[in-house]
N, C-alpha and C positions, 0 to 999 in steps of 0.2 A: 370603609370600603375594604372588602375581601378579597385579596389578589394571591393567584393561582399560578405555581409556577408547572409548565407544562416539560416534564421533563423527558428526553428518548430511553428507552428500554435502556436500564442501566445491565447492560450486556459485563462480566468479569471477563478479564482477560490479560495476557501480559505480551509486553512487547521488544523485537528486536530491532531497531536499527544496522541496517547493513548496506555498507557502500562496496561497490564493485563494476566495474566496466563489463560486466557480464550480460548476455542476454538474458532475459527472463524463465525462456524454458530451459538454459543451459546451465541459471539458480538455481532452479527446482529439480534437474536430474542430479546435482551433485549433491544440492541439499538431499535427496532421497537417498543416495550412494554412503552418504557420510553418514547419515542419525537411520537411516533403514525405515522411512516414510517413501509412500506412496503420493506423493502432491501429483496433480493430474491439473490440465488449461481446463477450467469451468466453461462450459459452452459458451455462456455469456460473457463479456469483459462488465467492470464497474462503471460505470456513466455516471458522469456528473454536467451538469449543465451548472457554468458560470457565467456571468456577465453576456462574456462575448464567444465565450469556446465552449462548445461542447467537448468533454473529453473522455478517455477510455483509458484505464489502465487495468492492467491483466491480471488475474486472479489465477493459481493454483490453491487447489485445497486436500488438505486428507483427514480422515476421522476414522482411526481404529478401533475397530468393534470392540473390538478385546480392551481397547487404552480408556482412559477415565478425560481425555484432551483429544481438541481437534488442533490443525494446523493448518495457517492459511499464507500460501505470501503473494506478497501484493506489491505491484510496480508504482514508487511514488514518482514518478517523470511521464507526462506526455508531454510529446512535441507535439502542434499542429497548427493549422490554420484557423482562424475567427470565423465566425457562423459567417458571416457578408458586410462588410467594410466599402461603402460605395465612395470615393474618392470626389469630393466636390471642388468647385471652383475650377476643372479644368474643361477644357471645351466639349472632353468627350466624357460621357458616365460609362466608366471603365471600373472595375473592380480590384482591385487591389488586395493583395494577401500577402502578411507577413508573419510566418513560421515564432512562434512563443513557445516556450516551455513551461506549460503547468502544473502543478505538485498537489497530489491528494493530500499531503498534510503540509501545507506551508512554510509553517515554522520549525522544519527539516527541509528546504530547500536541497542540500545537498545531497540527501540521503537518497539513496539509486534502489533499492526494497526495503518492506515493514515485513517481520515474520512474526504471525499475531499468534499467539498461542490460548486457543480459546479454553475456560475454567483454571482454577488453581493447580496449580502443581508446585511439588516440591521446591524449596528452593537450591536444594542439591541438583534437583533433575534441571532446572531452569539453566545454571550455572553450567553441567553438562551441557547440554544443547548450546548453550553462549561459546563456550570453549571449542565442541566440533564445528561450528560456522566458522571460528576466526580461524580455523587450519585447513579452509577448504583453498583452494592454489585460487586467484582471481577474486579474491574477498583483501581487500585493502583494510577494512576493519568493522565491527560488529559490536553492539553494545545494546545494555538495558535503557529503556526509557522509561518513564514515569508517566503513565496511563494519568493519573488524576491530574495531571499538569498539563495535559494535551489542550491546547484551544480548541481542535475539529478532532474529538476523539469521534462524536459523533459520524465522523468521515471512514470510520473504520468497521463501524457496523453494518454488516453483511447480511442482503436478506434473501 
């Protein structure tokens, strides 16, 4: 028997961990202030549909004509409520909602943005760009991750 492993677009990319009590668009204008990108809110946010929570988390992106790299970041935290959770056993069917925090890539629970740097680049330039995030004021701290170690790297591709 012949079995087929079906694999998603093996998309190249590299990645940053960054944790911060920042809002999302006030990431993305410091991050453009400090490295001189242009990250713009994508009209649309990321959806994911899980078990019980639909979820969204926010997308800015930039891709310079001129550069050989795009750049994307992307909020690993949504808070929200479960699709509908009907409460049984009590006399009335009443609905219930209790506020969760869901993480587009899990196993970075902590991590508050991913800053995905789409194709190869230097790893001098990589290194630059790691160093201006961790000196932006309200970044606690920023690091390389390991793309082929991801369990839901697949969660990072963008379409």
């Amino acid at each position: 028997m012949h079995k087929e492993l079906l694999e998603f677009e093996d998309e190249s990319f590299q990645l940053i961990a960054i944790y911060s009590s920042l809002e999302g668009y006030r990431m993305a204008y410091l991050i453009n202030k400090n490295l001189r990108t242009k990250l713009e809110r994508e009209a649309t946010d990321i959806d994911f549909n899980h078990s019980e929570y639909h979820a969204f988390y926010a997308l800015y992106s930039f891709k310079d004509p001129k550069a050989y790299y795009s750049v994307e970041l992307v909020t690993n935290k949504f808070k929200g409520e479960p699709k509908r959770i009907l409460s049984t056993g009590s006399l009335f069917n009443e609905e219930k909602f209790s506020s969760k925090e869901i993480n587009l890539i899990p196993e970075y629970s902590k991590v508050d943005f991913f800053l995905k740097i789409s194709e190869e680049i230097l790893p001098k330039e990589f290194i630059r760009i790691l160093n201006k995030i961790n000196q932006i004021p309200g970044v606690q701290a920023a690091y390389a991750i390991e793309v082929d170690k991801l369990k839901n790297k697949q969660n990072l591709i963008f379409e």
